[in-house]
LOTORBA-631192 format. One record per atom (N, C-alpha, C): atom name; x, y, z; chain. Coordinates in pm, whole numbers. Layout:
<recs>
    a        x        y        z   c
   CA        X        Y        Z   A
...
</recs>
This chain:
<recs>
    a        x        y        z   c
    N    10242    13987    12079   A
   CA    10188    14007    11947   A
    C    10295    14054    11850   A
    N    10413    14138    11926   A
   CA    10463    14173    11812   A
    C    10609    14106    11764   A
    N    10624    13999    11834   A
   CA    10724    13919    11831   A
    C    10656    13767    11792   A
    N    10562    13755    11824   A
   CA    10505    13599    11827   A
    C    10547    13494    11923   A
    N    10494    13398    11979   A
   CA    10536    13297    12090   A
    C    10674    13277    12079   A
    N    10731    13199    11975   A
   CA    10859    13195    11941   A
    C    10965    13310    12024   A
    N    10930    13435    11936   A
   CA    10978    13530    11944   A
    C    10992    13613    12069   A
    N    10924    13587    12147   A
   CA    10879    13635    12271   A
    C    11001    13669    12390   A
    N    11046    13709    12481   A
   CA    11143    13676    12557   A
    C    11057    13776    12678   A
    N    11096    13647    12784   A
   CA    10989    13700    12930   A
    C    11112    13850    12969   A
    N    11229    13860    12973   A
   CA    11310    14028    12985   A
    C    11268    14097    12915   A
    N    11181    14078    12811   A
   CA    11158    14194    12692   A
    C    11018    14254    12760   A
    N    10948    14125    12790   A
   CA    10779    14176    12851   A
    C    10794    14237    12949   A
    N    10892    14179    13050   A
   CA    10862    14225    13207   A
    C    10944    14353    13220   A
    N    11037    14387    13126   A
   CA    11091    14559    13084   A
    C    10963    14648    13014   A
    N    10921    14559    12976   A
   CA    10782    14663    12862   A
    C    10667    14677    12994   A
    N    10684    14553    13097   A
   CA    10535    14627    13212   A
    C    10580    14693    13303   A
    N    10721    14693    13346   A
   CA    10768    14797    13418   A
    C    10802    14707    13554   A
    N    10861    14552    13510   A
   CA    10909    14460    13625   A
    C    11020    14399    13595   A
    N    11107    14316    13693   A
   CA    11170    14229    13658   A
    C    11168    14111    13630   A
    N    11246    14032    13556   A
   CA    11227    13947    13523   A
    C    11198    13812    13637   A
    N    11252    13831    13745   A
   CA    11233    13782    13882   A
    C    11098    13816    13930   A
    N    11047    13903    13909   A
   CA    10922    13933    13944   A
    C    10828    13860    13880   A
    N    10854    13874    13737   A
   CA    10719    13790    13634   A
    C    10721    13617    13676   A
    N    10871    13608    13696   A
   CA    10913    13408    13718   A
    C    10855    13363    13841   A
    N    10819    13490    13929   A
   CA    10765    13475    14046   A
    C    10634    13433    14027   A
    N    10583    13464    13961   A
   CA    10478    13437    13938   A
    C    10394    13328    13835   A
    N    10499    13370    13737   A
   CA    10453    13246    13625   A
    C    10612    13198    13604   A
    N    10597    13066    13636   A
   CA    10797    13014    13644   A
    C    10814    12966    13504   A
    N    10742    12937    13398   A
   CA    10803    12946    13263   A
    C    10710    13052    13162   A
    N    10814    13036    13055   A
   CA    10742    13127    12952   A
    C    10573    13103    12891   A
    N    10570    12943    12908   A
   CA    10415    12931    12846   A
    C    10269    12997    12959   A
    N    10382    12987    13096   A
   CA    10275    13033    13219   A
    C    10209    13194    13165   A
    N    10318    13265    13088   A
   CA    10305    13398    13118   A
    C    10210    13464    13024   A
    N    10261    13324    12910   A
   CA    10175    13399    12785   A
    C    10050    13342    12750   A
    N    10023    13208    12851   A
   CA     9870    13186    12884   A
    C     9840    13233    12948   A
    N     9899    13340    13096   A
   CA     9829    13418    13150   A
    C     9836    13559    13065   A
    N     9905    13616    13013   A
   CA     9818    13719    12885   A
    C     9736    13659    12791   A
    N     9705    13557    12740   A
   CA     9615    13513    12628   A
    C     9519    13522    12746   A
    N     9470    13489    12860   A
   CA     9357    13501    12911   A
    C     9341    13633    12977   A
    N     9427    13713    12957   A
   CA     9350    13855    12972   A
    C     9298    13909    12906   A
    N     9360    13917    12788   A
   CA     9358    13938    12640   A
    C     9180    13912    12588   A
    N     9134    13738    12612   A
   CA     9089    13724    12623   A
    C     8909    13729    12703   A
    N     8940    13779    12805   A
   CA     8854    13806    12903   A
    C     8786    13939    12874   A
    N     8905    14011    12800   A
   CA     8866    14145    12747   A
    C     8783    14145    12631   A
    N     8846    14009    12569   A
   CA     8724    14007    12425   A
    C     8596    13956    12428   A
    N     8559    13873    12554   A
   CA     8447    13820    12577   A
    C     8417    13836    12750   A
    N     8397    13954    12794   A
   CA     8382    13985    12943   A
    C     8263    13933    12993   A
    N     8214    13869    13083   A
   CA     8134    13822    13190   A
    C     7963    13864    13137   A
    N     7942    14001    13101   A
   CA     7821    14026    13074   A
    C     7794    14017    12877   A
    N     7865    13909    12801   A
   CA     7838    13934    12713   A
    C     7735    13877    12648   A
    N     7698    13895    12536   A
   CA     7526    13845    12508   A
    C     7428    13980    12499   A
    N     7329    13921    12509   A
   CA     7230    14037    12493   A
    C     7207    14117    12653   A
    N     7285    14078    12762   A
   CA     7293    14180    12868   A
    C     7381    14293    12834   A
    N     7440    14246    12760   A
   CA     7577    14342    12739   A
    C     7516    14470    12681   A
    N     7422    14433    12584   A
   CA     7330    14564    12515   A
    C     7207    14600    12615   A
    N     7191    14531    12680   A
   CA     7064    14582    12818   A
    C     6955    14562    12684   A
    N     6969    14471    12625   A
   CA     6815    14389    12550   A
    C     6848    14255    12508   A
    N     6729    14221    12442   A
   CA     6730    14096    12413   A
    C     6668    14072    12288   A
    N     6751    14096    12148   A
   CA     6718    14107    12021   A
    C     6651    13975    11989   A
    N     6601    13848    12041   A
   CA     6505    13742    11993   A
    C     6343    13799    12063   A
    N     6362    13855    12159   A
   CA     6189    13882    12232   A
    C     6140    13984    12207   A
    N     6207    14083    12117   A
   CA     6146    14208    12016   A
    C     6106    14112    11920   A
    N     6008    14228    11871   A
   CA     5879    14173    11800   A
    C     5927    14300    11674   A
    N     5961    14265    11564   A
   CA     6087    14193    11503   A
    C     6149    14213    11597   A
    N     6274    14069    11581   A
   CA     6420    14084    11629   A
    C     6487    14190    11583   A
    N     6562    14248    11692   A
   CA     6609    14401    11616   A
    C     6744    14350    11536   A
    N     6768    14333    11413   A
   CA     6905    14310    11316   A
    C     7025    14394    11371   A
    N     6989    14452    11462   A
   CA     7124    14539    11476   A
    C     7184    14485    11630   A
    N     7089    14444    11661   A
   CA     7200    14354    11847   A
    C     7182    14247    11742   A
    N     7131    14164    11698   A
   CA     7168    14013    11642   A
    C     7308    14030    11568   A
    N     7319    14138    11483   A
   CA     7449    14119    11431   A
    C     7552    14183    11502   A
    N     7533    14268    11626   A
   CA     7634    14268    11688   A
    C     7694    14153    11769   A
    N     7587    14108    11832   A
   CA     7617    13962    11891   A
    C     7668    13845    11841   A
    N     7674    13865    11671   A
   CA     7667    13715    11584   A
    C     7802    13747    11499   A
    N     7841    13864    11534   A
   CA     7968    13868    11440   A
    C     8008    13989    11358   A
    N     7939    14119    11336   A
   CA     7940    14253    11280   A
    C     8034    14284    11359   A
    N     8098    14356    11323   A
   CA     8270    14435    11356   A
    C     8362    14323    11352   A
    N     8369    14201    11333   A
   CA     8477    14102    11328   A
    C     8566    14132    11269   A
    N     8560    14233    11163   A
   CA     8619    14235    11035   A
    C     8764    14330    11062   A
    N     8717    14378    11176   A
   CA     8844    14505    11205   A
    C     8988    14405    11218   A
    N     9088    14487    11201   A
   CA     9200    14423    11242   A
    C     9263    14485    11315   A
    N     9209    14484    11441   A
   CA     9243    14538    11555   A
    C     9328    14472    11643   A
    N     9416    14481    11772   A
   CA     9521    14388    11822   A
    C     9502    14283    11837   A
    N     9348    14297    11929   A
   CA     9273    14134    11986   A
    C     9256    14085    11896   A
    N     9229    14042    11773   A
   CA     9174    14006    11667   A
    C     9330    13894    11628   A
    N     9413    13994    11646   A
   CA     9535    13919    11577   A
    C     9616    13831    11674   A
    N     9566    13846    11837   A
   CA     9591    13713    11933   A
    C     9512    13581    11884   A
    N     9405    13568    11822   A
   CA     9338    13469    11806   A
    C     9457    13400    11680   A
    N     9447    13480    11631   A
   CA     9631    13388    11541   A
    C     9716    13343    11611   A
    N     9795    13437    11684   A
   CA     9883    13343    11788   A
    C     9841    13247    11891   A
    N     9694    13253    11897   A
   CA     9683    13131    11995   A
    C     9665    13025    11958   A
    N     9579    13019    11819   A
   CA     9546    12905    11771   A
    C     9722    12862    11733   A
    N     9820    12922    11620   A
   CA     9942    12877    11616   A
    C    10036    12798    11756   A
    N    10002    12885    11842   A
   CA    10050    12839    11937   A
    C     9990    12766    12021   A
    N     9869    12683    12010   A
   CA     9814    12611    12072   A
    C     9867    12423    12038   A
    N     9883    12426    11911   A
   CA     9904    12335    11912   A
    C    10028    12254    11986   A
    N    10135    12362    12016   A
   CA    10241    12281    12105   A
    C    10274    12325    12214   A
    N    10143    12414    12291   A
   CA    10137    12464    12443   A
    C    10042    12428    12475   A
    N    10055    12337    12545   A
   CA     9907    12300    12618   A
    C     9848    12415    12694   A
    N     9970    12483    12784   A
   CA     9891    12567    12892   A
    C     9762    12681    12797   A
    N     9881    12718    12679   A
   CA     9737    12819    12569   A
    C     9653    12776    12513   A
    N     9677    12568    12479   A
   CA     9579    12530    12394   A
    C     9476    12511    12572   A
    N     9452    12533    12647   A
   CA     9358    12494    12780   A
    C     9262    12621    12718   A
    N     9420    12731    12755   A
   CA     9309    12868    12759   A
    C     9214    12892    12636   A
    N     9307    12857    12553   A
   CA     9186    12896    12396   A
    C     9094    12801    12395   A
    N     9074    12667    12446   A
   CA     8945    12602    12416   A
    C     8878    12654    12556   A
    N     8903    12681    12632   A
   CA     8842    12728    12769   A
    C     8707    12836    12686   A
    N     8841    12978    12660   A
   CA     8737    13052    12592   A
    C     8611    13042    12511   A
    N     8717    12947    12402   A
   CA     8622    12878    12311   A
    C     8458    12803    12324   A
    N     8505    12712    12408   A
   CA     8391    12675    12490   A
    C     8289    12789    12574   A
    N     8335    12865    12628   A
   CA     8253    12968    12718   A
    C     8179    13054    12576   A
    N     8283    13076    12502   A
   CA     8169    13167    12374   A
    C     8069    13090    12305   A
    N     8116    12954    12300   A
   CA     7976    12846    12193   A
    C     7899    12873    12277   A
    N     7917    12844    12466   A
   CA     7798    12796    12553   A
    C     7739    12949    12564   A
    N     7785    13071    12515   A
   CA     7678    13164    12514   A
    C     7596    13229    12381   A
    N     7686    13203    12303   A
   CA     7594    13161    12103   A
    C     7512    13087    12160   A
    N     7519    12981    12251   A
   CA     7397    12838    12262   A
    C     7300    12885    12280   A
    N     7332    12992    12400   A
   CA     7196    13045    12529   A
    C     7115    13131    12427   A
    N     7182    13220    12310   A
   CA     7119    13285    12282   A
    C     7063    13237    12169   A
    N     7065    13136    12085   A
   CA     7042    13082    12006   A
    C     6897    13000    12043   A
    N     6938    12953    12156   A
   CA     6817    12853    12234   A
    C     6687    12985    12291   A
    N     6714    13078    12336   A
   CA     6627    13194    12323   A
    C     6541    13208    12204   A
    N     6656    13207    12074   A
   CA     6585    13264    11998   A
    C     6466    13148    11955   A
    N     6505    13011    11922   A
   CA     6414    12921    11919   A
    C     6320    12896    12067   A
    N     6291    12917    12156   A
   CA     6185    12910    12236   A
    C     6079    13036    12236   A
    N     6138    13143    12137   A
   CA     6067    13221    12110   A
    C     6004    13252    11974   A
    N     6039    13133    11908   A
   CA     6013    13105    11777   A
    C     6064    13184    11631   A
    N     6186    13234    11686   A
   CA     6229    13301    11634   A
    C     6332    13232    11502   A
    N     6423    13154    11576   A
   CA     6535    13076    11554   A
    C     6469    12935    11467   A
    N     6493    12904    11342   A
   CA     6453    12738    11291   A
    C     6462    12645    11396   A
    N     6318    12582    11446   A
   CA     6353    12443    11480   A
    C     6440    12310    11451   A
    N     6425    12334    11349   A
   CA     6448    12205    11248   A
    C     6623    12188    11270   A
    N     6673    12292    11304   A
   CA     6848    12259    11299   A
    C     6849    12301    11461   A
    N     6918    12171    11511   A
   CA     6946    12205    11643   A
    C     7073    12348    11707   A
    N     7012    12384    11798   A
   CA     7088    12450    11873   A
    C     7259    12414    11876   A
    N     7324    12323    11893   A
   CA     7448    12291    11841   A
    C     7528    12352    11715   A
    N     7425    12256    11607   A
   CA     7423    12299    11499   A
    C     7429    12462    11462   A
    N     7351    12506    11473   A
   CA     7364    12680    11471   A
    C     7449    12771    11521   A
    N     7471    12701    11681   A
   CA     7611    12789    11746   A
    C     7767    12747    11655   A
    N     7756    12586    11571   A
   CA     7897    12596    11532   A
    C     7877    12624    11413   A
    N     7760    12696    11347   A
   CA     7783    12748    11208   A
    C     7825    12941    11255   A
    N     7743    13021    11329   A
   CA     7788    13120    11410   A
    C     7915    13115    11440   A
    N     7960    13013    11522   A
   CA     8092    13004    11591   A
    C     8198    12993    11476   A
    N     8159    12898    11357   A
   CA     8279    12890    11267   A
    C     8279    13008    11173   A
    N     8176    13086    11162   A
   CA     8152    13227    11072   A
    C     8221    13349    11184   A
    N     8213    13401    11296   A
   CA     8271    13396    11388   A
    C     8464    13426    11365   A
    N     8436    13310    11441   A
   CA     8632    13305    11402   A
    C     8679    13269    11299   A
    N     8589    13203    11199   A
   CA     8702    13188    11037   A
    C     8703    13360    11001   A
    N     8636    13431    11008   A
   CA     8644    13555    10960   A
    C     8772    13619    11016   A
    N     8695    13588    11165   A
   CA     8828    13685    11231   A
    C     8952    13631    11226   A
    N     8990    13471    11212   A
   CA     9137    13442    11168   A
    C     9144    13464    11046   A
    N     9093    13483    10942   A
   CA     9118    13494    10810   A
    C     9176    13687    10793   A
    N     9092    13776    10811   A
   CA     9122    13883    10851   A
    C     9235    13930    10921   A
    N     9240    13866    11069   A
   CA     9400    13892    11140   A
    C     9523    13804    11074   A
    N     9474    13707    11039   A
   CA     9642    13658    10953   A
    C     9652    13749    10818   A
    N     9574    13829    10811   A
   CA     9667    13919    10674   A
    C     9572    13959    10536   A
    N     9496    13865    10537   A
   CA     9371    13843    10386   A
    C     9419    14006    10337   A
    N     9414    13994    10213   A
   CA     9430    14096    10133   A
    C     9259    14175    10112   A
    N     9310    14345    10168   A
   CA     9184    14419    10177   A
    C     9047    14359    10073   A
    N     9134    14343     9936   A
   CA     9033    14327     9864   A
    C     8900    14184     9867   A
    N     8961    14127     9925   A
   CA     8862    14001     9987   A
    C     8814    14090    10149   A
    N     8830    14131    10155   A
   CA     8727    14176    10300   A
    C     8640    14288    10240   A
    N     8531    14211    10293   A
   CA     8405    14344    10224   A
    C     8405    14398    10354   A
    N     8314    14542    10310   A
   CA     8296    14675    10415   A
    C     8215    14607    10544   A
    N     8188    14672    10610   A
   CA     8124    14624    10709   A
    C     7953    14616    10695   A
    N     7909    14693    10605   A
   CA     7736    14718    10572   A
    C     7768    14572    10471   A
    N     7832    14558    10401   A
   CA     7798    14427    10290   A
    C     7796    14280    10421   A
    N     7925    14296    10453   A
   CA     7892    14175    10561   A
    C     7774    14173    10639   A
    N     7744    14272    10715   A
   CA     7629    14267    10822   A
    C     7524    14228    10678   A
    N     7467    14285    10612   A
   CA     7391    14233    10520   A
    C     7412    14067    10470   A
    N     7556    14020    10426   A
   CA     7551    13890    10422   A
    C     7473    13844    10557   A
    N     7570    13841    10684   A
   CA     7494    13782    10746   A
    C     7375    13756    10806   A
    N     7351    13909    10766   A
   CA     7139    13922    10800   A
    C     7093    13834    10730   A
    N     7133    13800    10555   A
   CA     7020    13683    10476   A
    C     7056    13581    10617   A
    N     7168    13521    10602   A
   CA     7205    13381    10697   A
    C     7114    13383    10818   A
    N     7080    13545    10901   A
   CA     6978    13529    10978   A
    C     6864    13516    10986   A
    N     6848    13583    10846   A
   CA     6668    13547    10792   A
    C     6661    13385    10769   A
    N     6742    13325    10702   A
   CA     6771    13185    10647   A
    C     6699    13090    10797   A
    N     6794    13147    10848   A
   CA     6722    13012    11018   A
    C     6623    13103    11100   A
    N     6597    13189    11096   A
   CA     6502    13299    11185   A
    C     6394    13368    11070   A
    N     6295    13263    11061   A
   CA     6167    13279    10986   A
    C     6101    13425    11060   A
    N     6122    13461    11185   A
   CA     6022    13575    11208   A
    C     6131    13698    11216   A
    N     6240    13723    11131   A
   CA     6336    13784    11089   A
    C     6283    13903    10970   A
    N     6320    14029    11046   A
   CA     6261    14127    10877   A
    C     6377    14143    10829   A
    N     6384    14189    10669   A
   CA     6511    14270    10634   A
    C     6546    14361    10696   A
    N     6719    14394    10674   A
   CA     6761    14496    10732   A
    C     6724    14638    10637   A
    N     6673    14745    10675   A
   CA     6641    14849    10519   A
    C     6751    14904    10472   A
</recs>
């Protein structure tokens, strides 16, 4: 992160984890091995195994209202931070285009986060929560592109004054949730 792909040198990392450079080559024999295997740790950390509405031990579509506060944690509230992870999603997408091994891992991820926006999206419509009328697809890549355009727009730099607070966003995106989720209350 703080050098960028380019910038990177596998003696600089494997001095910063407390190995040699023989040690890291041992393992990953070029530089793209090493830094697709940190983009998928990196990764794994930002979207771990139980995420979704297990992750909160509920399920904000089968409350009677949907509770606004797991929907917008799940849909994108805190994106806004510019926190470390936030600013790998810059270097991966940059660096995806001429590393295959990171462009695997970032659509890997990518894919695993739409297919769980899907699950929960498809919840929310079998519970009549979610608009019929726009398919499940449809909804995870309007989520998905609200999602990460935020968070790449934010980690490449956006000037404070275009990033609203975090209560204005969660409020934007509550209308957007009322918009497709007819049995949606305001947030007060």
């Amino acid at each position: 992160m703080e050098h960028g792909y380019e910038g990177s040198r596998i003696s600089r990392i494997a001095r910063r984890a407390g190995l040699t450079s023989g040690a890291v080559y041992a393992r990953w024999p070029h530089k793209p091995d090493v830094l697709a295997a940190a983009l998928d740790h990196i990764l794994r950390q930002e979207l771990p195994e139980e995420f979704g509405a297990e992750r909160f031990g509920l399920n904000p579509f089968v409350s009677d209202p949907p509770d606004p506060v797991a929907i917008m944690r799940l849909l994108g509230a805190g994106r806004l931070d510019r926190g470390e992870h936030r600013d790998v999603m810059v270097q991966a997408f940059g660096s995806a285009r001429n590393n295959e091994a990171i462009r695997d891992c970032l659509v890997g991820f990518l894919n695993e986060e739409a297919r769980r926006l899907c699950g929960l999206i498809e919840v929310g419509q079998e519970h009549g929560y979610c608009a019929e009328e726009f398919s499940a697809a449809a909804l995870t890549l309007l989520w998905h592109s609200i999602i990460l355009g935020s968070q790449l727009l934010v980690s490449a730099g956006l000037d404070e004054r275009y990033v609203p607070d975090d209560d204005d966003w969660t409020a934007l995106l509550w209308t957007v949730v009322c918009a497709v989720c007819p049995g949606a209350q305001p947030i007060e």
